[in-house]
Structure formats: C-alpha cells, structure tokens
N, C-alpha and C positions, 0 to 999 in steps of 0.2 A: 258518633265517634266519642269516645271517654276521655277526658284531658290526659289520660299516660296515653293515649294513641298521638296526639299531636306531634306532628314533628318539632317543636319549639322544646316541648317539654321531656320528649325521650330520650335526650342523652342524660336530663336529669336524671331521673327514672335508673338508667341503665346505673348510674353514679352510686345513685342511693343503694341499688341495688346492690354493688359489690363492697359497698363500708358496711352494710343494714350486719346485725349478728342474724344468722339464721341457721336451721340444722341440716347437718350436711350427711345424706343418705348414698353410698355409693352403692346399695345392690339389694336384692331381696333378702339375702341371708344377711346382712349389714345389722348388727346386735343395736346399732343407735338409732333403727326404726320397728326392731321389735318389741311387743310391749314388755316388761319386767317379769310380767306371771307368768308368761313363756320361756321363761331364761330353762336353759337346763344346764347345770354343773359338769355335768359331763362332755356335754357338747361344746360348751366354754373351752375345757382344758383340750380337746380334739383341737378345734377351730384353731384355737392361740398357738400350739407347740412350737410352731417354727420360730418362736422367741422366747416364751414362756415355760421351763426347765418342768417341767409334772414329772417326767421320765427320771430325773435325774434327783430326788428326794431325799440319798444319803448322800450329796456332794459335800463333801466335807474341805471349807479353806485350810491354808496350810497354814504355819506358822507367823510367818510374815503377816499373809493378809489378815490374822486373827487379830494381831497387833494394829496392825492401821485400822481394823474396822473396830477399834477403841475409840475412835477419833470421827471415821466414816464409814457410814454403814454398808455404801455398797464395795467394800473389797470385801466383806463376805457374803457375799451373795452367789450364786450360782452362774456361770459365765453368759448367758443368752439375757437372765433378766439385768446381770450388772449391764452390759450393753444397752441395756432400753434404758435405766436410769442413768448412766452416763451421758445418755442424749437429751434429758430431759435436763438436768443438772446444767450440764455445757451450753446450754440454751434459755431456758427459761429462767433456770436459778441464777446464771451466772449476769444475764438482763438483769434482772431484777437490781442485784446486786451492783450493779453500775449505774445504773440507774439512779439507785437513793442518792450511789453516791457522789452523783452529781449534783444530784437536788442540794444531798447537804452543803457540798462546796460549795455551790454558786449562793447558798441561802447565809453560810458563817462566814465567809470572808469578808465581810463587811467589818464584824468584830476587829478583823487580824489586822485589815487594812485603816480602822480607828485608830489604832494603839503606832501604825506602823509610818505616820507622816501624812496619813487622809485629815486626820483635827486641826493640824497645824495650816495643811494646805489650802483649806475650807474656812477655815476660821468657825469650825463648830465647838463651838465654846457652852453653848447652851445645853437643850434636852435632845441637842439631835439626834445622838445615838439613839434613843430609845424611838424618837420618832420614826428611824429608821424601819426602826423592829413594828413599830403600830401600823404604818401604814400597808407593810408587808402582811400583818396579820388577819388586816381589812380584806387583802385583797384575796387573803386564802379564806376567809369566812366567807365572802359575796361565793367565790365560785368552788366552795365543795360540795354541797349537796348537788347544784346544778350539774356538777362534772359528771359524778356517779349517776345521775341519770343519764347522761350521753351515751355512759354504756352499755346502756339497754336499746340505745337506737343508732349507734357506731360502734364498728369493733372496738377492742382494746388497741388492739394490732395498729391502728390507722388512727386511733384518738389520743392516744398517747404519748409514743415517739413525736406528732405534731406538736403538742404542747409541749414536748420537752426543747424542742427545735426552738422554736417560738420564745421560751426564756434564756433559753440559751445566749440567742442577741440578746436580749433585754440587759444579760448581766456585763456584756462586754462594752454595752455604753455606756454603763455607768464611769470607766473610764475619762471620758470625755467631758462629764461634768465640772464646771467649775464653783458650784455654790451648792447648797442643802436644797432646793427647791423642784429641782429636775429632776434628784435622788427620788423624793418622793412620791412621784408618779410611778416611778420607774421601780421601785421595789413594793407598790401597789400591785400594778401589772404582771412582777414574778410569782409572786403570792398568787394570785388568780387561774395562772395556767400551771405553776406549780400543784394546785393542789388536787390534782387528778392522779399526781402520782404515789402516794403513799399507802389509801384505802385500794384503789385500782389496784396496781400492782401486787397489795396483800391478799384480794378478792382473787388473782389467777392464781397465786401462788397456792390458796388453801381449795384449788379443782383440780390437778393435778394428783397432789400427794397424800398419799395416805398417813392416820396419825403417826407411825412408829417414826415414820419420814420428814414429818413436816416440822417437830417442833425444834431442831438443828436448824435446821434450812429458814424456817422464819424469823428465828433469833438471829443469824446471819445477815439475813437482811435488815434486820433492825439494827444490828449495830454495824452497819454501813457508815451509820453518820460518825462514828468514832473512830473507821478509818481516814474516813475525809477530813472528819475535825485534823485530823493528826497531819494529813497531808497538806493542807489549807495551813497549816502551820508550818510546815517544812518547808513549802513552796513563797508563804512567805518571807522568811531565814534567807532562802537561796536569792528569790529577788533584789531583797533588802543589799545585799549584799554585794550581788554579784550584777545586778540589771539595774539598780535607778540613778534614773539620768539619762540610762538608754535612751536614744532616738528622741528625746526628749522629754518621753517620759518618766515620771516617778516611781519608785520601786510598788506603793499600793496600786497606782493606773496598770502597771504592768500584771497587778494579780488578775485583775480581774480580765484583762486581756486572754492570759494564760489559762483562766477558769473558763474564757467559754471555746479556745481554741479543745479544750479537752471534753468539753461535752458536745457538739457538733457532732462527730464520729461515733458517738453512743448513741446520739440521739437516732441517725438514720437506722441504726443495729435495732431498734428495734420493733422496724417494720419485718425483718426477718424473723427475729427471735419469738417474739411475743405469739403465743400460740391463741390466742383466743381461748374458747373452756372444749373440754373434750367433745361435746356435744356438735359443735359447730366451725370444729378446728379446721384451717385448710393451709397449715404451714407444709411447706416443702421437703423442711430435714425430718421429716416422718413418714411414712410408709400410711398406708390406706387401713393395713391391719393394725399398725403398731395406732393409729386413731380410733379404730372402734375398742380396741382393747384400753386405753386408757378410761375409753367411757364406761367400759363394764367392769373396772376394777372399782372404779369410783362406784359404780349404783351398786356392788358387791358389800361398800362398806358405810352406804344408805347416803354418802355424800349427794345432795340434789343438785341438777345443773340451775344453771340460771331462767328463770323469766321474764317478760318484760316486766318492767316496772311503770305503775301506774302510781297516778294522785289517789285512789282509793287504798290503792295496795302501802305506798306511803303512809297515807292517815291509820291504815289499821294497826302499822306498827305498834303506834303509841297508844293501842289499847291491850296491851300483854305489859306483863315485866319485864321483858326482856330489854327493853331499849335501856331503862332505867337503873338495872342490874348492871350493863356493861359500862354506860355513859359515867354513870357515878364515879367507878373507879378511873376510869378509863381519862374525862377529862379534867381531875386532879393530880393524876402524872402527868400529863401538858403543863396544868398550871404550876405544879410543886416545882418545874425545872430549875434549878440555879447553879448549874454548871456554868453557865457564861459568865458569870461573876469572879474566876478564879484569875482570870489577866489582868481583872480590873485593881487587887491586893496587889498583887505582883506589879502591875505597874506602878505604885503606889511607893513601894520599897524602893530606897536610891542604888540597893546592891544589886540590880536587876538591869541587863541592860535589854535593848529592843529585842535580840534574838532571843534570850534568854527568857522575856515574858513571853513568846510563839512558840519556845519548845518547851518547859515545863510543864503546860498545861494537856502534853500532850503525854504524859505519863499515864493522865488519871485516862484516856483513852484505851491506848494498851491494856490497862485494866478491867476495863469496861470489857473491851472483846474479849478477852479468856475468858474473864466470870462468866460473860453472857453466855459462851459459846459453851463451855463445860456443865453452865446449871441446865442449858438446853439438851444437852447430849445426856444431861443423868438424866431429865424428864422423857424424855423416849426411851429410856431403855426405863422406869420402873412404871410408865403408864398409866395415868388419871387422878396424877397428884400433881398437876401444873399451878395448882392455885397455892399450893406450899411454896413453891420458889418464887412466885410473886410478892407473897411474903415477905417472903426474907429480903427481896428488892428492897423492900417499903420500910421495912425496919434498917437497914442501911442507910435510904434516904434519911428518916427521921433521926437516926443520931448526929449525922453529919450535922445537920439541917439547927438541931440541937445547941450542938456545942457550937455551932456559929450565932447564934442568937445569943448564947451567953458572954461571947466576944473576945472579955476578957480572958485567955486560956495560955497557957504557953504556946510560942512559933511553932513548935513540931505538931505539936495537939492541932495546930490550926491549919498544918497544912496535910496532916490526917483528915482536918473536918471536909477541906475543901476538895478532898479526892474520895468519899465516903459515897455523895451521889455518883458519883461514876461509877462505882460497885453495884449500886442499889435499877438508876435505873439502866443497867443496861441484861436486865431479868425481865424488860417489860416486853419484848417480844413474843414471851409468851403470851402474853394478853391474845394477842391475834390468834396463835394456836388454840390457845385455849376457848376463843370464842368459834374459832372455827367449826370446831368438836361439836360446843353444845347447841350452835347454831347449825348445826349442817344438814338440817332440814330446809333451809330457805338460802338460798346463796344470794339473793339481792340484799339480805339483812346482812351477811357475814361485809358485803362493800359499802352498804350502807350507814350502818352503826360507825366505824370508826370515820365516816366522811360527815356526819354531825355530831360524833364526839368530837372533832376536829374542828367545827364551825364553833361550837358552843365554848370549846379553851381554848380558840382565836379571838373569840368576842370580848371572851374577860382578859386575856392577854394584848387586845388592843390598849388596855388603860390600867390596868395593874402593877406591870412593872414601873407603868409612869410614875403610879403614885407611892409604891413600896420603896423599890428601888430609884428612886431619884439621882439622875446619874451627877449634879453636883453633891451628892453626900456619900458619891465610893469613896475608900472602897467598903467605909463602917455604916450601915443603914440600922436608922432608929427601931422599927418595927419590922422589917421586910422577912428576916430569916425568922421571928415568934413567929407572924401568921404562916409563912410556911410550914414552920412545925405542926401547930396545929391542925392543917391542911391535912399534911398527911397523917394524923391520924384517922380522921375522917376516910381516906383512903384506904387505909387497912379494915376499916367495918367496912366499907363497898364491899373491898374482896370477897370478903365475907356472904355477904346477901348476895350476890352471885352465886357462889359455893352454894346456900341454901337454897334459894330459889330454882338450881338449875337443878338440884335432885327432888324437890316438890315437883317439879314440872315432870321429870321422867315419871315419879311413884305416880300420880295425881292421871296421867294420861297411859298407864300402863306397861311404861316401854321396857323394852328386853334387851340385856349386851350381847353384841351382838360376837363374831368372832375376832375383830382389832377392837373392841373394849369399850368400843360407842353406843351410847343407848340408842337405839331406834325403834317407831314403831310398830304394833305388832305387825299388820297386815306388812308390813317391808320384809319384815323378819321372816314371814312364812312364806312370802313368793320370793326371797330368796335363796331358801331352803338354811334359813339360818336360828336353828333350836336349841332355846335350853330344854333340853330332854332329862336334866337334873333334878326340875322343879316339878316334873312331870310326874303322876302316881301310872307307873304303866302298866295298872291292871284295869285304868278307866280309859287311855289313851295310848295309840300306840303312833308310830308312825304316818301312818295313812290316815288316821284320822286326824291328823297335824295338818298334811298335805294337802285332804280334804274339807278343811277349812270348818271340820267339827269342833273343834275344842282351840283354842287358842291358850296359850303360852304367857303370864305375865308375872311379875316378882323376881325377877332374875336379880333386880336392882335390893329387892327386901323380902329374899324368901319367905313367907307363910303356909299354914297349912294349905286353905282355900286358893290354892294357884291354880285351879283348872273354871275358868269361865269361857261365859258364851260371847264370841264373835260382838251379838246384838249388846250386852252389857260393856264390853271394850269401846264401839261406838259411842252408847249413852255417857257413858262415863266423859270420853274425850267431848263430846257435848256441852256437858257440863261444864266442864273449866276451862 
C-alpha cells in the first residue's frame, strides 16, 4: 500500500488535490487537450459560433458605441463576443482591481493615519514612520519570490484571496496598538502575505487578454493604488471629523478599523472571481466552451500557459537577458517613488490644516488615473510602441524629481514639482503589458520577474528612504531628491536595453509577427497557420509548402532578401543564442 492509499493521509491527498493547478480536459474534442499542430482554423470558428460572431464580420456599432469605445473597447465589438468580454471584465478585471485596491489602502494609510493624530498618540517622535515602511518592506522581500512559487503548486483562486483575508486582520489590529513596537511585527507580517498579490494577480491578468486588450486593463489595475491613495484620504477627512472619539476610539484607530472592515468582503470575492489561467480554469461564471475557447484565443496569439516552476527552471532564468532587461528598469521605479513625500511639505506649512494635508495630495491622484488611463488606451490602439509611453513616464518623473532637488523654486513651481511623479509614474503599468508581450513565451517569467523586481526594490527600500529621506529633516532633505534624479536617469537607459535587447532576441532567434503584432516563434507561427506570405518569394514557396513544414518564414521583424530558410537552420540558429 503507497502512503496516498492510507487512510491518515487521504483526505490530505484529496485537499491537495483540488488547490494543486492542474489541466482541466472535458472531452475528446476539448481544444485544451488537443495538441496545437492539430488546430484547424476552420474548425475553431465552427466549434466556437455560438459565442464567437465569424458570421457576423460587417457588424458595424452605431454611433453611441463608436463614441464609448474611445474610452472602452468592447462597446464596439460585435454583440456574442462583447458578451464574453463583459464576463471576463466583470470578473477578473474588476477582482483585480479591488483587490490592489485594498492592498493599497491597507498598505498607505498608515501615512494618512501619521499626519492624522497616530504621532501624537504614540509619541513617535523618532524614525518611526519610515521604520514603519522597512519593516513592511522586509516582510514583502522575505515572501515574494516564495509566494509566486506557491502558484505553481496552489491555485491563484485559493492562494490569494487567503492571503488577502489573512492581512486584512493584520491591518485592523494595528488599531489596537498602543506603542511603535507591535506596529512593527504587524506591518512585517502585511508585507509578507501582501506580496503575492501584485505579480500574481498581473500574471492572470496577462493569460486572459489579448495585446489590443490588455494594456487599458493593466494600467487600470496599476493605478488602483491612486484610487485608494485618494480614498485612504477621504475616509480619512470623514473619520477625522466625523468619528474620533467614537466608542472610544480615535479618528486614525478608526481608519484602520474601516480599512479592513472593506477588505474582508473582497477578500472572500475572490475565491469566485479569480479564474485560474485558461488552461486549468474551473470557475463557475463560465461555460465549459466559453474555457476551452479562451485557451485557444490565447495559444492563437502564441501566449503560453503556465508550467510548474522548478529550482532549475528558476536558476535558468538568470542565464538570458531577460531577467536583467526588465529588473533594471523595473526596480528603479520602485525605488525612484516619492510621491509619499507630498503631505509631508504640506504638513510642514501652518496654512494647511489636518483635512486639508489628506485631500490635496489627492489631486496628483486624479491625475495619475487619466494620464495612465488615456496613455494606456492610445498604446492599444497604435500597437508596439509601449516602451515610448514609458518614457515619457520617466521623463516626468525626473523633472519633477528635478526641480525638487534644487528646492529653492517658487510655491507654484513646487507644488507642480510635487504632482509631476504622479503623471510620470502612473504610465508604469505598462511595464507589465509590455513585458507581457515580449515575455509571452514563458508565463512563469511574466509572474516571476516582477515578484523579484519587487524583492530586489524592497531590499534597498528597507534602508534607503531611512538614510535619504530621514523623517527628522522633512519636509527639505539634503541629498534624497539628487539621487533620485539620477536614479532615474539610469532608468530611462534600462528602458531602453529592453527595447534593444527585446528585438535582438526576436531578429537573433528568427521570430515572425504574428497576426495581434507579437513576435513568436517560427514552428508556432506555422502550426498555427499564422504567415507572413509577404516575405515569402512565391515562385519558391507556395502555401503548402509553408504548411508542409518545407520552407519556413523568418524576417517579418527585418525583411531581407534571404527570407526563405530551412526548418534545420531556424533550429541551429535558436541553438545558438
């Protein structure tokens, strides 16, 4: 008898069994157990019809929805597939999106609650605040690589929502505290199961949606935290006001009260919500076909699903450029933050009173979401120029960044400076789309990358702001805003060697665009009947011999004459680099 036959150990067993991620096969004809080189196109748009419009090809929206789908893309869509993205949206996106934004609230109100009667009550008079923020940041380095591996051996569905439960209390004791010392564990602890949710949730979000789609919807999500800054600010105003003293408590004990009384209810949402990846989905609000079809939309536009993730598969990462292309840029916007410095002037000024430091800061918010939202909406509509609106992020940042180092500037100039990163980074959601794209050959990298960019700008954010920003020299600090400047420049060449490197790697391994604008491999591109027949001289190759796997397709990324090689040379080639 084998230890899963025991009866001691089979209800384990049975346990693991329905958290484990696995692939979910409902039938013979089920496209998520047929292999890829069998796909037929044809047979796809048969199979799918009963949701997926083929028949209906010159549906044309009307006026109205031409106009909203300026804004969102599916009021012009054809009325079976708006229905499938409506449910995907209402579900996954809209998780998502509650989700950060709980993270973020429960992770910034500590700011709102410093300024708001937490220093006085505490008597933190020292470097508490910022110790605040380190030991928080310890506890999201310890546990983010570790998390993102959990989701190769626990759903998302089931690993997730637990951890969000789980800080959810954590944020509502901190009420209860009377000194700096309990805090400290306690916002250790948040950090730790907080940090499954940011790469996590960006990792389902980029298996789902296709490029045109996702990079709205992931700048959306990213500037989550700018709604909740905003709210985290209002709900402080109203407490301050309206609640302390209540039942004995003080107007900051009550935030955070109120902070985890509103995450509790998201947190269970998203045992529902959270789809797992198409591959292995078993949510309820979907249909049996409307799951195999998202998985064939995805392997349509060469997106890979997930595999497990090993220690080997780990180590190999960091023998490509890829890790080092993203990380660069990636955790120098972690570290370049200095938006949380803007209550700290304002508090500073005597014309400012308590409300009035929690809502001003929440201007540069509002800002942050348009920009992000609108620089996200022009990048899906002109397609594979994301790394230009990063840019411009980045060069926002650094003027702001700037003219706050040189200090001395006029009041208006300065509080231009201090709303300047809030234009800049709230364009960094693309980062995720955009690594999505060039990563989306490996979906453990597209969750993995940003879960030790995140461990790596928690480490140096454990002790940086301590020594830059030193919270007795707000709200004017000697050196903190120069090195940040410099920082970011540094971060505008990352972007850059990305940019580069990411079309060395397409030219170098031979890959072809595909029909949504993604390079992919060749052998992908030919099982799934997807041809630049441009590039192609067709008096040496014609169709069939595409299909028949005689001649293969490469340079679509940099036409030349020599675009017709052999199969065996596309191999050696990718071999080689």
């Amino acid at each position: 008898m084998t230890v899963a036959d025991s009866v001691a150990v089979r209800p384990f067993v049975k346990l693991y069994d329905m958290v484990r991620p696995k692939i979910t096969v409902t039938g013979a004809e089920d496209y998520r157990g047929i292999p890829v080189q069998e796909w037929n196109k044809e047979d796809i748009s048969i199979r799918f019809a009963s949701f997926i419009d083929e028949a209906n090809a010159d549906y044309t929206p009307n006026m109205f929805q031409k106009f909203l789908g300026q804004f969102w893309d599916t009021f012009t869509l054809p009325p079976k597939k708006r229905r499938y993205m409506q449910k995907l949206d209402a579900n996954i996106l809209l998780y998502c999106l509650l989700s950060f934004f709980i993270k973020t609230l429960d992770n910034s109100n500590i700011s709102n609650a410093y300024v708001s009667g937490m220093q006085k009550a505490l008597h933190l008079y020292g470097n508490e605040r910022n110790l605040f923020t380190t030991f928080f940041n310890i506890g999201y380095l310890i546990g983010c690589v570790p998390a993102q591996f959990m989701l190769s051996y626990v759903r998302p569905s089931i690993w997730i929502p637990t951890c969000e439960f789980i800080w959810s209390g954590l944020v509502m004791s901190i009420s209860g505290c009377s000194n700096a010392h309990p805090i400290y564990g306690i916002r250790f602890l948040i950090g730790f199961f907080e940090a499954v949710a940011y790469p996590g949730l960006a990792m389902v979000l980029g298996s789902w949606y296709l490029p045109h789609e996702l990079g709205k919807r992931m700048e959306l999500y990213d500037v989550a935290w700018a709604i909740a800054s905003m709210f985290s600010g209002y709900i402080q105003i109203g407490v301050y006001e309206h609640m302390n003293g209540l039942a004995g408590f003080a107007g900051w004990q009550w935030l955070f009260i109120i902070d985890g009384i509103i995450s509790f209810p998201i947190s269970w949402l998203g045992f529902y919500s959270i789809p797992d990846f198409p591959i292995n989905t078993r949510v309820i609000w979907m249909t049996e076909l409307e799951k195999e079809y998202s998985y064939v939309r995805m392997q349509l536009a060469g997106r890979k699903q997930p595999k497990k993730m090993t220690l080997m598969r780990f180590i190999d990462i960091f023998k490509t450029w890829r890790p080092y292309g993203f990380l660069i840029p990636w955790c120098l916007f972690n570290i370049n933050d200095t938006t949380g410095y803007f209550s700290l002037w304002l508090d500073s000024l005597p014309q400012f009173s308590t409300p009035q430091v929690n809502a001003i800061p929440t201007g540069g918010y509002a800002i942050s979401l348009v920009m992000g939202y609108g620089s996200a909406n022009l990048s899906d509509r002109l397609g594979g120029y994301r790394w230009a609106f990063i840019l411009h992020g980045c060069a926002w940042c650094f003027l702001g960044n700037l003219l706050l180092a040189i200090w001395n500037i006029p009041y208006g100039l300065k509080f231009f400076a201090f709303f300047c990163p809030d234009i800049g980074y709230s364009t960094w959601g693309m980062m995720l789309a955009w690594s999505a794209e060039v990563f989306q050959d490996d979906a453990e990298l597209r969750g993995m990358l940003p879960a030790i960019g995140s461990t790596i700008s928690y480490a140096i954010n454990a002790w940086l702001p301590v020594v830059i920003f030193p919270s007795y020299k707000a709200p004017h600090y000697s050196c903190g805003y120069q090195i940040i400047t410099g920082l970011l420049g540094v971060e505008f060449m990352g972007v850059l060697f990305m940019l580069y490197m990411s079309k060395r790697e397409a030219r170098l391994r031979g890959r072809v665009i595909n029909e949504y604008g993604l390079a992919v491999d060749v052998e992908d591109s030919v099982a799934l009947r997807d041809y630049q027949i441009s590039d192609v001289d067709s008096k040496i190759a014609n169709n069939k011999d595409v299909e028949a796997g005689n001649v293969t397709i490469i340079s679509a990324l940099e036409p030349r004459a020599d675009s017709i090689v052999s199969s065996e040379d596309i191999s050696e080639k990718k071999d080689k680099y």
